[in-house]
N, CA, C and O of each residue as an XYZ file, in Angstrom:
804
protein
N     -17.312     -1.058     -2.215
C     -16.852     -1.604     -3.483
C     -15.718     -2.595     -3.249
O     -14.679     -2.290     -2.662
N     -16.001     -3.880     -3.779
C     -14.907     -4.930     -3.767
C     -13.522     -4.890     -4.864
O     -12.551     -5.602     -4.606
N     -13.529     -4.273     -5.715
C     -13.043     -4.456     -6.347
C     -12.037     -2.719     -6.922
O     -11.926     -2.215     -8.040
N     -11.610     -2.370     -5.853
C     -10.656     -0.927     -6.268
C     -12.351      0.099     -5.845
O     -13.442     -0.356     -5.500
N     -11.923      1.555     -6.063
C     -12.655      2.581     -6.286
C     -13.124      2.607     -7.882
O     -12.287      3.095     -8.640
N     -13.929      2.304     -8.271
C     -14.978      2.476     -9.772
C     -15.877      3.366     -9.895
O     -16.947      3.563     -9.319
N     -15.269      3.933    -10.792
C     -15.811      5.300    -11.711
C     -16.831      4.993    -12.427
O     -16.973      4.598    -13.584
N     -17.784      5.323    -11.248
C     -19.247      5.279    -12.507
C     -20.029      6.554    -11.945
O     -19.682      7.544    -11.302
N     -21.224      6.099    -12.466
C     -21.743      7.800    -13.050
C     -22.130      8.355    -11.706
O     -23.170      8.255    -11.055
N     -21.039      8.944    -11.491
C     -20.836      9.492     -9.572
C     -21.129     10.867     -9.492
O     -21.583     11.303     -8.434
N     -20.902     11.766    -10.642
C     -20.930     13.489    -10.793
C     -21.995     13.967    -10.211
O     -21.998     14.749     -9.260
N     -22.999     13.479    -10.806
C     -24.028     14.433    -10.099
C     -24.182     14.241     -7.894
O     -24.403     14.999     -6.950
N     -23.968     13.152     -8.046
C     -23.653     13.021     -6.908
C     -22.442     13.527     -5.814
O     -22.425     13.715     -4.597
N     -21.605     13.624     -6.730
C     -19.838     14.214     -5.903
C     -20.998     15.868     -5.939
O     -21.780     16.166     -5.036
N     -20.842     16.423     -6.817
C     -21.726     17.627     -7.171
C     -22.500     18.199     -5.740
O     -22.323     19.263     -5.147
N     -23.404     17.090     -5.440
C     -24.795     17.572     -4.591
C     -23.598     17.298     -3.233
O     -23.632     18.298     -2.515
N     -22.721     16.399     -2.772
C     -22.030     15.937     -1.935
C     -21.333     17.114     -1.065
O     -21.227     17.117      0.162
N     -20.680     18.556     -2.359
C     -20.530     19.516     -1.105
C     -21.502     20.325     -0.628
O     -21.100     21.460     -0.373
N     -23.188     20.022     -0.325
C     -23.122     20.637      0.259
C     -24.540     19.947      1.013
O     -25.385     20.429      1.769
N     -24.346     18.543      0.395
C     -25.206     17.951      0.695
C     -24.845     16.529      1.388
O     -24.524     15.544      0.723
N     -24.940     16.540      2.865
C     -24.494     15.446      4.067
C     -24.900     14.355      3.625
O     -24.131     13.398      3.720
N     -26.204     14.164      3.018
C     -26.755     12.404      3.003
C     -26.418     12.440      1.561
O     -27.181     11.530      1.239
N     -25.700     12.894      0.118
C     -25.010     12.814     -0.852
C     -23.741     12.023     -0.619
O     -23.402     11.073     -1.325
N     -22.946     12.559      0.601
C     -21.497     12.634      0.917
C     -21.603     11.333      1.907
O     -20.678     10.553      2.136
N     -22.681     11.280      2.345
C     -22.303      9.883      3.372
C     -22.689      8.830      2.362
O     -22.167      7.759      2.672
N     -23.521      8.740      1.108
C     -23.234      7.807      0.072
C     -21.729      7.631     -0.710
O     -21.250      6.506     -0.854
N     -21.089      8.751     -1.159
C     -19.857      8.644     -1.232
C     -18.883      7.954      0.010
O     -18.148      6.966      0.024
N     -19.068      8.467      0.526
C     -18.425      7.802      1.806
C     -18.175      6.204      2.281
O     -17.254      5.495      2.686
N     -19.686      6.106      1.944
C     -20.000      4.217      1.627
C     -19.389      3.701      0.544
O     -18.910      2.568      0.597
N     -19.324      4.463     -0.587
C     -19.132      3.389     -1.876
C     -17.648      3.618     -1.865
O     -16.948      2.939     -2.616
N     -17.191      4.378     -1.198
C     -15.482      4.499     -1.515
C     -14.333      4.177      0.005
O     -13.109      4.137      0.129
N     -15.314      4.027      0.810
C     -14.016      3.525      2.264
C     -13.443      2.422      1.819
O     -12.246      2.429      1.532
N     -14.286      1.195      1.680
C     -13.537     -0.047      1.450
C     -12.485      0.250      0.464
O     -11.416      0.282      1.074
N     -12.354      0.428     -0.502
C     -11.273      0.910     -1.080
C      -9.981      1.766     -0.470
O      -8.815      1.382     -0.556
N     -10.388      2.923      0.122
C      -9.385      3.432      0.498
C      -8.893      2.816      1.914
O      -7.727      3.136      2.143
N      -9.380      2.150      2.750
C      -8.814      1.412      3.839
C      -8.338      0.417      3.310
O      -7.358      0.198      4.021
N      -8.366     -0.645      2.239
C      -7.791     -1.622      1.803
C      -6.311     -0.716      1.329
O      -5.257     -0.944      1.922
N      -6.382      0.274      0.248
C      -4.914      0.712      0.181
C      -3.831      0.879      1.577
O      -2.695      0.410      1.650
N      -4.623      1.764      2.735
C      -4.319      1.811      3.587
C      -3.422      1.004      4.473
O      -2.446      1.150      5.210
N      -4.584     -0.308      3.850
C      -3.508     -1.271      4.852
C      -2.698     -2.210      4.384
O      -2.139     -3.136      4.972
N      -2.679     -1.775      2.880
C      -1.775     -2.020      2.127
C      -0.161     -1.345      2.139
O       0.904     -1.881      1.831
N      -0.472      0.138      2.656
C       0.499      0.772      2.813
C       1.044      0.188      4.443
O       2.226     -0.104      4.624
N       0.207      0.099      5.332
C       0.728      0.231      6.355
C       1.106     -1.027      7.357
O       1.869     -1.051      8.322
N       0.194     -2.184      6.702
C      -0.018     -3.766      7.048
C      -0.211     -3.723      8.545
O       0.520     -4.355      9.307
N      -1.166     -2.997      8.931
C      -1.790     -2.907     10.318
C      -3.135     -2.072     10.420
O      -2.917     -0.862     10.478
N      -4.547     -2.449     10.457
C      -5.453     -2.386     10.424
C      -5.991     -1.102     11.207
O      -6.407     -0.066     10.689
N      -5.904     -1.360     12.401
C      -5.919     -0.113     13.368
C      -5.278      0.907     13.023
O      -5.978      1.832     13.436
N      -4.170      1.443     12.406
C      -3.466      2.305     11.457
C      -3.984      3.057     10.814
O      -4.136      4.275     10.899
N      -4.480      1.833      9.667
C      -5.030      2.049      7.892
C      -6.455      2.485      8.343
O      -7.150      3.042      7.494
N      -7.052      2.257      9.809
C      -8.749      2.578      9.889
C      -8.253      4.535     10.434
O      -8.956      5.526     10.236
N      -7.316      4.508     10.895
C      -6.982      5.842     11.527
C      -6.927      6.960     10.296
O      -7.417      8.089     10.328
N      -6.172      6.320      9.169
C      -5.701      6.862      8.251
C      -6.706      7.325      7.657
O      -7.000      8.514      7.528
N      -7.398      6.197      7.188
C      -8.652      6.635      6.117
C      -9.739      7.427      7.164
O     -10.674      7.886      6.508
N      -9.847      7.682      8.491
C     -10.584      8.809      8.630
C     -10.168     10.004      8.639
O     -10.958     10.948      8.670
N      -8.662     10.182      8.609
C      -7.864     11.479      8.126
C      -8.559     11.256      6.985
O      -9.728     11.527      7.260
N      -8.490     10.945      5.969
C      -8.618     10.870      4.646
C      -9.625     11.190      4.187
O      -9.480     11.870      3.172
N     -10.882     10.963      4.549
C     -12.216     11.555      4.404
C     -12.205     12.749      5.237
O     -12.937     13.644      4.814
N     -11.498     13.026      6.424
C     -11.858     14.075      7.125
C     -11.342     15.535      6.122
O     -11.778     16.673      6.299
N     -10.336     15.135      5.085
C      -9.486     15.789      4.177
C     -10.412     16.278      3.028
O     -10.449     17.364      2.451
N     -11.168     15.117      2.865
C     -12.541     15.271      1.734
C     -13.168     15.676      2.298
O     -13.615     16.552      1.557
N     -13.700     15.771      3.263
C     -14.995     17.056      3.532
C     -14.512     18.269      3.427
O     -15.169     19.168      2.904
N     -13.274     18.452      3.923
C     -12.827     19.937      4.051
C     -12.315     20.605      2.192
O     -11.972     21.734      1.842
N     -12.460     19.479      1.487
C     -11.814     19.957      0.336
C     -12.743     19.509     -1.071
O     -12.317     19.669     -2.215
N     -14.032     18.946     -0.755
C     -14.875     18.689     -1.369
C     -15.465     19.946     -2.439
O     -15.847     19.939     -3.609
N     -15.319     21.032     -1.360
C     -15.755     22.195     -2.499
C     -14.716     22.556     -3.614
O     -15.095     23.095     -4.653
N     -13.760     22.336     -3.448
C     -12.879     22.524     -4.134
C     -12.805     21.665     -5.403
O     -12.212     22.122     -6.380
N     -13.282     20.639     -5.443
C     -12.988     19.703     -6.366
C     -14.394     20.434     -7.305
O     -15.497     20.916     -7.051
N     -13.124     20.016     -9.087
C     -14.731     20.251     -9.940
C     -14.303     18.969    -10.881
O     -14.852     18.855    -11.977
N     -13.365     18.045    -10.472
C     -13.514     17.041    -11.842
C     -14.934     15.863    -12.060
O     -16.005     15.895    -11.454
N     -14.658     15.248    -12.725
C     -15.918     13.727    -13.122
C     -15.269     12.687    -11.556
O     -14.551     12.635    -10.557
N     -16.038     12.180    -12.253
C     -16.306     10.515    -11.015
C     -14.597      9.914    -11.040
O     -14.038      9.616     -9.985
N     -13.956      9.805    -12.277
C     -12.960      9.288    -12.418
C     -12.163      9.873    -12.066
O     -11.270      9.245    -11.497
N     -11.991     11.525    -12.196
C     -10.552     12.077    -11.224
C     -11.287     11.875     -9.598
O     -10.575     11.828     -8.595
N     -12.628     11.780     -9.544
C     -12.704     12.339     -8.071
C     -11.996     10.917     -7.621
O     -11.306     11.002     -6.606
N     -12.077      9.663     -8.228
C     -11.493      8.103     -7.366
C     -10.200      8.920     -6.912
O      -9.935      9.181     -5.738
N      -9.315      9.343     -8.196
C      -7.840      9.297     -8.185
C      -7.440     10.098     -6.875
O      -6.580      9.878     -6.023
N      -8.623     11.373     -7.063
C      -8.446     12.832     -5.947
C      -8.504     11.835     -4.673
O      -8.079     12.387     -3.659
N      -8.748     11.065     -4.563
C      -8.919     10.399     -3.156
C      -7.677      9.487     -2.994
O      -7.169      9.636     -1.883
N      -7.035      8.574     -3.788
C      -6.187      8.058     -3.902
C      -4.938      8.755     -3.510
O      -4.069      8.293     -2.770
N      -4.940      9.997     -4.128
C      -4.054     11.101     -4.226
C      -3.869     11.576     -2.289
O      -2.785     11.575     -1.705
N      -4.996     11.875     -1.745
C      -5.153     12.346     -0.810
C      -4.868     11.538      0.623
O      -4.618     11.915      1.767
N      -5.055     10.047     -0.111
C      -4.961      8.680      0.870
C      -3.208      8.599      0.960
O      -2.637      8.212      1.980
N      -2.619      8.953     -0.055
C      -1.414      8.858     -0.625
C      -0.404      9.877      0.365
O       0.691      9.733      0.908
N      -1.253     10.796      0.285
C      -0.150     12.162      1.351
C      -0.449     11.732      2.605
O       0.349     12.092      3.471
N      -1.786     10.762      3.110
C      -1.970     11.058      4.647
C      -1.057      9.418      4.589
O      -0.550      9.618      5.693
N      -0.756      8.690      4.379
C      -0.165      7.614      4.554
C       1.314      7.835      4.785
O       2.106      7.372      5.605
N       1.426      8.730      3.749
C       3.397      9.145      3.613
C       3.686     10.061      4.929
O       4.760     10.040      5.529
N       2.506     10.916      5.310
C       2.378     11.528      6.705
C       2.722     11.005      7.604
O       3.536     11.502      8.383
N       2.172      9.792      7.756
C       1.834      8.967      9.045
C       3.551      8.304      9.119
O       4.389      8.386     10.016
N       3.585      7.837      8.158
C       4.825      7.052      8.031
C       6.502      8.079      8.743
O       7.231      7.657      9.641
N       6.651      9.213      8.102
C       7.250     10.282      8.161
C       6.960     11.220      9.088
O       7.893     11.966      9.384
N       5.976     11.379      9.599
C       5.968     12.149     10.974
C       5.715     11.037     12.482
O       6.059     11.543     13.550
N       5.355     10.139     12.511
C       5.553      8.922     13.235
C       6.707      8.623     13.906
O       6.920      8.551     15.116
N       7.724      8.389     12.565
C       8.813      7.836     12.612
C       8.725      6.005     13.181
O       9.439      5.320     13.914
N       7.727      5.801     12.557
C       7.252      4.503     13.240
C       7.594      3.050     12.202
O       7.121      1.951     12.492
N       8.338      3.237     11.179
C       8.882      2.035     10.757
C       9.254      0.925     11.014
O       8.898     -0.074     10.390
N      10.077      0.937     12.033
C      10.943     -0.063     12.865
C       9.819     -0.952     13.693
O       9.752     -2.167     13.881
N       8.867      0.258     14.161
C       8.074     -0.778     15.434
C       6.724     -1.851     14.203
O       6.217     -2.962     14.358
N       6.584     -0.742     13.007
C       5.728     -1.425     12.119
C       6.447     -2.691     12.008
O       6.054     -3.745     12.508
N       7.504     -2.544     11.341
C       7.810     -3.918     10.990
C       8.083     -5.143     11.813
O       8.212     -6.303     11.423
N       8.170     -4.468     13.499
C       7.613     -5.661     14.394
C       6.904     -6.331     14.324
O       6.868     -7.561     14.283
N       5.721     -5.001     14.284
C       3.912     -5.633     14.205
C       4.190     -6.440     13.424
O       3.876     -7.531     13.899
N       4.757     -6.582     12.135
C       4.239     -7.051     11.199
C       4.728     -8.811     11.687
O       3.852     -9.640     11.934
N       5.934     -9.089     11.748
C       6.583     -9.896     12.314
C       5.501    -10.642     13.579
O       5.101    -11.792     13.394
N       5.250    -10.163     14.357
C       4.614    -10.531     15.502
C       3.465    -11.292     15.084
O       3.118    -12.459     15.263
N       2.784     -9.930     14.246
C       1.179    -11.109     13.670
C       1.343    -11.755     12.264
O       0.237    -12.001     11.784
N       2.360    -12.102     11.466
C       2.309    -13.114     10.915
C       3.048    -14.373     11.143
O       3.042    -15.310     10.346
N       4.025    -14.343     12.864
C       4.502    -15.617     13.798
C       3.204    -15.800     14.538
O       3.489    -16.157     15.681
N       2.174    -15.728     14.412
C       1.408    -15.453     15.638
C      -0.092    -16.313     14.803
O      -0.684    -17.214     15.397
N      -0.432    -15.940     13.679
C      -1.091    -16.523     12.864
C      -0.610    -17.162     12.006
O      -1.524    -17.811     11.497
N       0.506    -17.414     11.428
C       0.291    -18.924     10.368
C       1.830    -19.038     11.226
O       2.818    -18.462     10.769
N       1.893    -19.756     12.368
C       3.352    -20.272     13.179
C       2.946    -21.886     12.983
O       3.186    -22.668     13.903
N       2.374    -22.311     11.848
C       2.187    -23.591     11.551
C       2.725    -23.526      9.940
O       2.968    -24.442      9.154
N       2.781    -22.513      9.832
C       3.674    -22.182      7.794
C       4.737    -21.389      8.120
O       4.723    -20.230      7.706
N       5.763    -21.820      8.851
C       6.927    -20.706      9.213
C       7.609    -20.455      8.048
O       8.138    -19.352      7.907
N       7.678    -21.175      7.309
C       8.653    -21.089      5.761
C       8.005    -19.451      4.964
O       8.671    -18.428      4.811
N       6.257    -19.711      4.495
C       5.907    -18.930      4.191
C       5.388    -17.356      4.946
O       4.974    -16.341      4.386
N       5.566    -17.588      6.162
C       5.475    -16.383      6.977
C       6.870    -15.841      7.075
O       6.938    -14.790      7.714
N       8.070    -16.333      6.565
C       9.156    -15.878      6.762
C       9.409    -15.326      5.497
O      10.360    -14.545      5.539
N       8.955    -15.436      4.504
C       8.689    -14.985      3.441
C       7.860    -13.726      3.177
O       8.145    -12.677      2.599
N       6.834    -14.121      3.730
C       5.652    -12.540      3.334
C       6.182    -11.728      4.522
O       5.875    -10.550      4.342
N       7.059    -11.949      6.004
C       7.543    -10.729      6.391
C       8.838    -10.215      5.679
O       9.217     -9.117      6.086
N       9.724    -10.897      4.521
C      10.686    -10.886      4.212
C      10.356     -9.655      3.518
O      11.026     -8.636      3.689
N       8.914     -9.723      2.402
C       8.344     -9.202      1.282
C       8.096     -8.220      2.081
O       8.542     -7.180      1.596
N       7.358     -7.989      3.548
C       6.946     -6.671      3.926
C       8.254     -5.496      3.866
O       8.185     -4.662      2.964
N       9.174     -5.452      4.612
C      10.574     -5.294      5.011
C      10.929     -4.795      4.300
O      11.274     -3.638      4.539
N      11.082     -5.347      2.930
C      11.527     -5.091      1.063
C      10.782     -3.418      1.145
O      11.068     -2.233      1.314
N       9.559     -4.421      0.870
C       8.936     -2.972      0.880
C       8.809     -2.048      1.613
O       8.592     -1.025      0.964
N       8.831     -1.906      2.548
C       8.981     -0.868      3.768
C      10.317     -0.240      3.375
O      10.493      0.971      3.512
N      11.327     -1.107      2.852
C      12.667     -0.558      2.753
C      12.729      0.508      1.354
O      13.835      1.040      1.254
N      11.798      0.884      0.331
C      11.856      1.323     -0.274
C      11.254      2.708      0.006
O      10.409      2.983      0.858
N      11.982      3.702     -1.066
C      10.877      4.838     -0.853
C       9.482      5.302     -0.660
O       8.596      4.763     -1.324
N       9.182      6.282      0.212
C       7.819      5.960     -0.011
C       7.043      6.271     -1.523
O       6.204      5.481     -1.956
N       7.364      7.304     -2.139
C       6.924      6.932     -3.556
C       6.970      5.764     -4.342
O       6.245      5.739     -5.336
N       7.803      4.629     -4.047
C       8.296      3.590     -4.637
C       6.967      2.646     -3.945
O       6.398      1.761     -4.584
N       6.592      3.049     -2.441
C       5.844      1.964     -2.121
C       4.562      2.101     -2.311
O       3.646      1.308     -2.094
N       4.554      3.924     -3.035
C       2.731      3.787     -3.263
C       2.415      3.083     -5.009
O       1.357      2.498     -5.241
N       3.390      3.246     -5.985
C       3.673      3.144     -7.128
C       3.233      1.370     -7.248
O       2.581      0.911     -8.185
N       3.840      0.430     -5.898
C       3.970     -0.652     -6.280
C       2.383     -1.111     -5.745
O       1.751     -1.925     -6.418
N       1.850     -0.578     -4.599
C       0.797     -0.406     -4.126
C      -0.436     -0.229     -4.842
O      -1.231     -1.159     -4.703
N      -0.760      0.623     -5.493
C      -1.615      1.364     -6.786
C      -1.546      0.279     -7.778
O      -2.603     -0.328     -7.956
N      -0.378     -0.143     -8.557
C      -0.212     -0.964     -9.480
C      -0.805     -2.572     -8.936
O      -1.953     -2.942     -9.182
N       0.069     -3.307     -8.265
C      -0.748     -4.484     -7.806
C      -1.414     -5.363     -7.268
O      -1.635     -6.563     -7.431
N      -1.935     -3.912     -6.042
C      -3.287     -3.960     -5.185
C      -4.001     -3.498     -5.438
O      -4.966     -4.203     -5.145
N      -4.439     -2.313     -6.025
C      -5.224     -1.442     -6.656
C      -5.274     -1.685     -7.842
O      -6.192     -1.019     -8.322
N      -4.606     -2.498     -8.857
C      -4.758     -2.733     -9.905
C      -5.003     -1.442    -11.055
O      -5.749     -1.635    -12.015
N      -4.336     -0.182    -10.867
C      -4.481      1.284    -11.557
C      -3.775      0.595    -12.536
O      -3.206     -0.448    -12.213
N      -3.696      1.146    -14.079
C      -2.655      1.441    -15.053
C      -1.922      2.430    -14.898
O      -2.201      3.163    -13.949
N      -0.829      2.761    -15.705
C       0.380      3.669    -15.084
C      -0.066      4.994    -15.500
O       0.444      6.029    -15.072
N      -1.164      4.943    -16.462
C      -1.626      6.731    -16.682
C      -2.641      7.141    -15.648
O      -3.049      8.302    -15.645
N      -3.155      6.102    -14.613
C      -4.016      6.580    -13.548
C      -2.940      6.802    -12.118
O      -3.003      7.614    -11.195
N      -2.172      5.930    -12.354
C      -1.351      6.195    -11.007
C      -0.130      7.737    -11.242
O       0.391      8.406    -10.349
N      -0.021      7.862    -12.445
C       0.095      8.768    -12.994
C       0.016     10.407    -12.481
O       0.709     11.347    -12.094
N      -1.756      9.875    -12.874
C      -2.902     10.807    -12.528
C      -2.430     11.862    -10.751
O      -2.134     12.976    -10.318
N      -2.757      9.969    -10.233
C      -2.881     10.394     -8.622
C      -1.388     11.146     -8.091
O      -1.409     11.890     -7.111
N      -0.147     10.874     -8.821
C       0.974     11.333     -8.253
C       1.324     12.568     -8.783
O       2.008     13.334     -8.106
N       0.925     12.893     -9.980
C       0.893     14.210    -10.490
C       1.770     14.405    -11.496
O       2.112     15.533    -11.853
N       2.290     13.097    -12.138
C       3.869     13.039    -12.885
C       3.234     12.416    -13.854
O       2.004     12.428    -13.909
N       4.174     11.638    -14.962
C       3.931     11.295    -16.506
C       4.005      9.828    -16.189
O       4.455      9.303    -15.171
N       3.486      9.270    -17.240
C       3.203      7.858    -17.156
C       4.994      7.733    -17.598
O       5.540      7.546    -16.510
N       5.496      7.744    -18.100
C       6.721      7.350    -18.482
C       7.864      7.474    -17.302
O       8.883      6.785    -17.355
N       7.665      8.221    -16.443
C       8.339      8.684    -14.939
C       7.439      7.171    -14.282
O       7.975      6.344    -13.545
N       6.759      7.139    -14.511
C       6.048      5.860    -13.299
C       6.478      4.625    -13.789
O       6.995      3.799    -13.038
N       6.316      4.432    -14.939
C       6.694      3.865    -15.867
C       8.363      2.916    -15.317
O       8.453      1.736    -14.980
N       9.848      4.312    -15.434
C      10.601      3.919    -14.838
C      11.081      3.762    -13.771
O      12.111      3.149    -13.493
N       9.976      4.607    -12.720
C      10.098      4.263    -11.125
C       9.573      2.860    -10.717
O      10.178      2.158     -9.907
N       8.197      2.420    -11.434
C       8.347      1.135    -11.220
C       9.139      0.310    -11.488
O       9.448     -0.361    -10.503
N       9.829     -0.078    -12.761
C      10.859     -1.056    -12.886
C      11.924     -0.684    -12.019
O      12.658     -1.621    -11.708
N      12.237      0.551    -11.493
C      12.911      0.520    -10.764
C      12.927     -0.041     -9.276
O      13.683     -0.660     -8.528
N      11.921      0.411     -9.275
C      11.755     -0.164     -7.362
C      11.296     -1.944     -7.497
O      11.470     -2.730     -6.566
N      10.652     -2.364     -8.936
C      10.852     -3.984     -9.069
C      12.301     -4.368     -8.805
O      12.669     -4.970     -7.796
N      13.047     -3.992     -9.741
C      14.626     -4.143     -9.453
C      15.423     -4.696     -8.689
O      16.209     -5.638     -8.787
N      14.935     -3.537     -7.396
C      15.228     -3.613     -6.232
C      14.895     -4.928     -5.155
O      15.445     -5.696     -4.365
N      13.773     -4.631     -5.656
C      12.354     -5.509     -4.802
C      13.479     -7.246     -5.266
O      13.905     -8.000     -4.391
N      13.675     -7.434     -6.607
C      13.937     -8.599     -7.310
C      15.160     -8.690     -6.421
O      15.050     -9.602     -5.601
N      16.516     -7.875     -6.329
C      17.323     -7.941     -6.581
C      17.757     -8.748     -4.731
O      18.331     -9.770     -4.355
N      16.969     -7.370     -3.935
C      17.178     -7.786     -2.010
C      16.763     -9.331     -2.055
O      17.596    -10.223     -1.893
N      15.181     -9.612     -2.328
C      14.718    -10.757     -2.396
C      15.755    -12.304     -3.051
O      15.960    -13.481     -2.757
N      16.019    -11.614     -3.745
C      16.610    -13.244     -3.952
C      18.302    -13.457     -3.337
O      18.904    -14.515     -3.154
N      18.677    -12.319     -3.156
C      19.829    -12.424     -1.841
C      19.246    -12.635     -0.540
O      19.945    -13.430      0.088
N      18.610    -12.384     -0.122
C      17.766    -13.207      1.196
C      17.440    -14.233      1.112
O      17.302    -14.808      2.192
N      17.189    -14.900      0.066
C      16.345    -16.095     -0.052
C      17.573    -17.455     -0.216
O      17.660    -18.608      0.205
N      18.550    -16.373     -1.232
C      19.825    -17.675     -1.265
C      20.848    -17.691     -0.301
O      21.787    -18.487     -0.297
N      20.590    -16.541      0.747
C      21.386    -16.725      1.710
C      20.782    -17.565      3.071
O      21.496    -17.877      4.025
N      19.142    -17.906      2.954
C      18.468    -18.626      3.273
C      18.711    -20.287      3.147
O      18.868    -21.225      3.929
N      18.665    -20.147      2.128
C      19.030    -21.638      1.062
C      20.155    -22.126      1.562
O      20.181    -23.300      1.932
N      21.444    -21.192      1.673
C      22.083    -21.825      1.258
C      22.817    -22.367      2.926
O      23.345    -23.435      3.235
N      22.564    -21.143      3.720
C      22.637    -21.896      5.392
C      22.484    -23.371      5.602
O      23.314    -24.234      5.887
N      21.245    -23.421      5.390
C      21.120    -24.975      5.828
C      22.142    -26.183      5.666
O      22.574    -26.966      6.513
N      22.484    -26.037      3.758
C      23.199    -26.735      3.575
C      24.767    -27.113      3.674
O      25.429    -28.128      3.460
N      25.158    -25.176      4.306
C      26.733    -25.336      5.331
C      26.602    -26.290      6.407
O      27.350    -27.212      6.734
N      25.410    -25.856      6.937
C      25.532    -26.695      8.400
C      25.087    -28.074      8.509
O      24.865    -28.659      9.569
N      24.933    -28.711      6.947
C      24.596    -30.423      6.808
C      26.210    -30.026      6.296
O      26.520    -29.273      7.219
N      26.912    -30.055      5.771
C      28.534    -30.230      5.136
C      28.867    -30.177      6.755
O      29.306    -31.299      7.010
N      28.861    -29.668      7.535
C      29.981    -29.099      8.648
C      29.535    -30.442      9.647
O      30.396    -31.087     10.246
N      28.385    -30.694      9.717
C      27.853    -32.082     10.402
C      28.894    -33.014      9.730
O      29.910    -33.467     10.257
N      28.405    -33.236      8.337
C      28.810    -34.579      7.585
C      30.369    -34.477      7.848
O      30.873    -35.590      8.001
N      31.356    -33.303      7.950
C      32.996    -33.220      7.962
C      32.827    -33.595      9.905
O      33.556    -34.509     10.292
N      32.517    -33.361     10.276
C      32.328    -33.650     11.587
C      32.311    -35.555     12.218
O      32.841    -36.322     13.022
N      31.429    -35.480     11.288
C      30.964    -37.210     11.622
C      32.395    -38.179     10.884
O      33.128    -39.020     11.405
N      32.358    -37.603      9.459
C      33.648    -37.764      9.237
C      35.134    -38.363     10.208
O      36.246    -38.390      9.681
């Protein structure tokens, strides 16, 4: 699926899925792309987000019987589940610091012909990395996944009105680092044309 995990008429199928292998490897198909795109949304490294999401299904087979909702909680139940093995990885790793190398490395490495804007989208990674991890699945869900706040809601287990103000909150933030980086960016350049020009002076 191109476009998020979509809830369509999946029940009878989630249904036959625990206990039925060629049910579950159709699920399996219509819902990876989705959950590896969050993945590597969370993690902005591919090899990672492919590791992750086979925790993640490996989580759904083992917990498939368990589930009795429709097509639409089962997306979220997965979201939900993509959600703990990501915050896992992140938190038992302890691998932040070297992520945000990677990240650095392959976007100097592929657009080192747009340094302005690669200094930018690693600026944006960083931001986000620097936030909580609830803060980074909230922003994640919302405008990669494109959820509304009563589905992301759903997947975190809290009230739309709690998501509600955790997002503006972690925007805030997001707004607030960003444009102190950016004008302390800005505004470099133009010390060191004054300090030339008093120089030449």
């Amino acid at each position: 699926m191109d476009k998020g995990i979509k809830a369509t008429d999946e029940k009878p199928l989630i249904a036959r899925a625990r206990d039925d292998s060629t049910a579950f490897v159709q699920l399996y198909r219509s819902h990876y792309d989705a959950v590896f795109r969050y993945c590597v949304h969370r993690l902005f490294e591919r090899a990672k987000a492919e590791d992750v999401t086979s925790e993640v299904f490996l989580k759904v087979v083992e917990n498939i019987h368990g589930f009795k909702g429709n097509e639409h909680q089962f997306r979220n139940w997965l979201y939900r589940i993509a959600t703990n093995a990501v915050n896992n990885h992140l938190r038992k790793t302890a691998r932040r610091n070297r992520l945000l190398k990677v990240a650095r490395e392959q976007v100097n490495s592929q657009v080192a012909d747009c340094k302005e804007s690669a200094e930018k989208l690693t600026l944006l990674r960083e931001v986000v990395f620097s936030l909580r991890p609830r803060y980074q699945t909230i922003i994640t869900l919302r405008f990669f996944e494109n959820l509304k706040l009563t589905e992301i809601a759903e997947v975190l287990g809290s009230s739309p009105g709690t998501v509600r103000s955790q997002l503006t909150r972690a925007l805030a933030k997001l707004r607030k680092v960003l444009a102190a980086e950016f004008t302390a960016r800005l505004s470099s350049p133009k010390s060191e044309k004054s300090e030339v020009f008093e120089n030449e002076r």
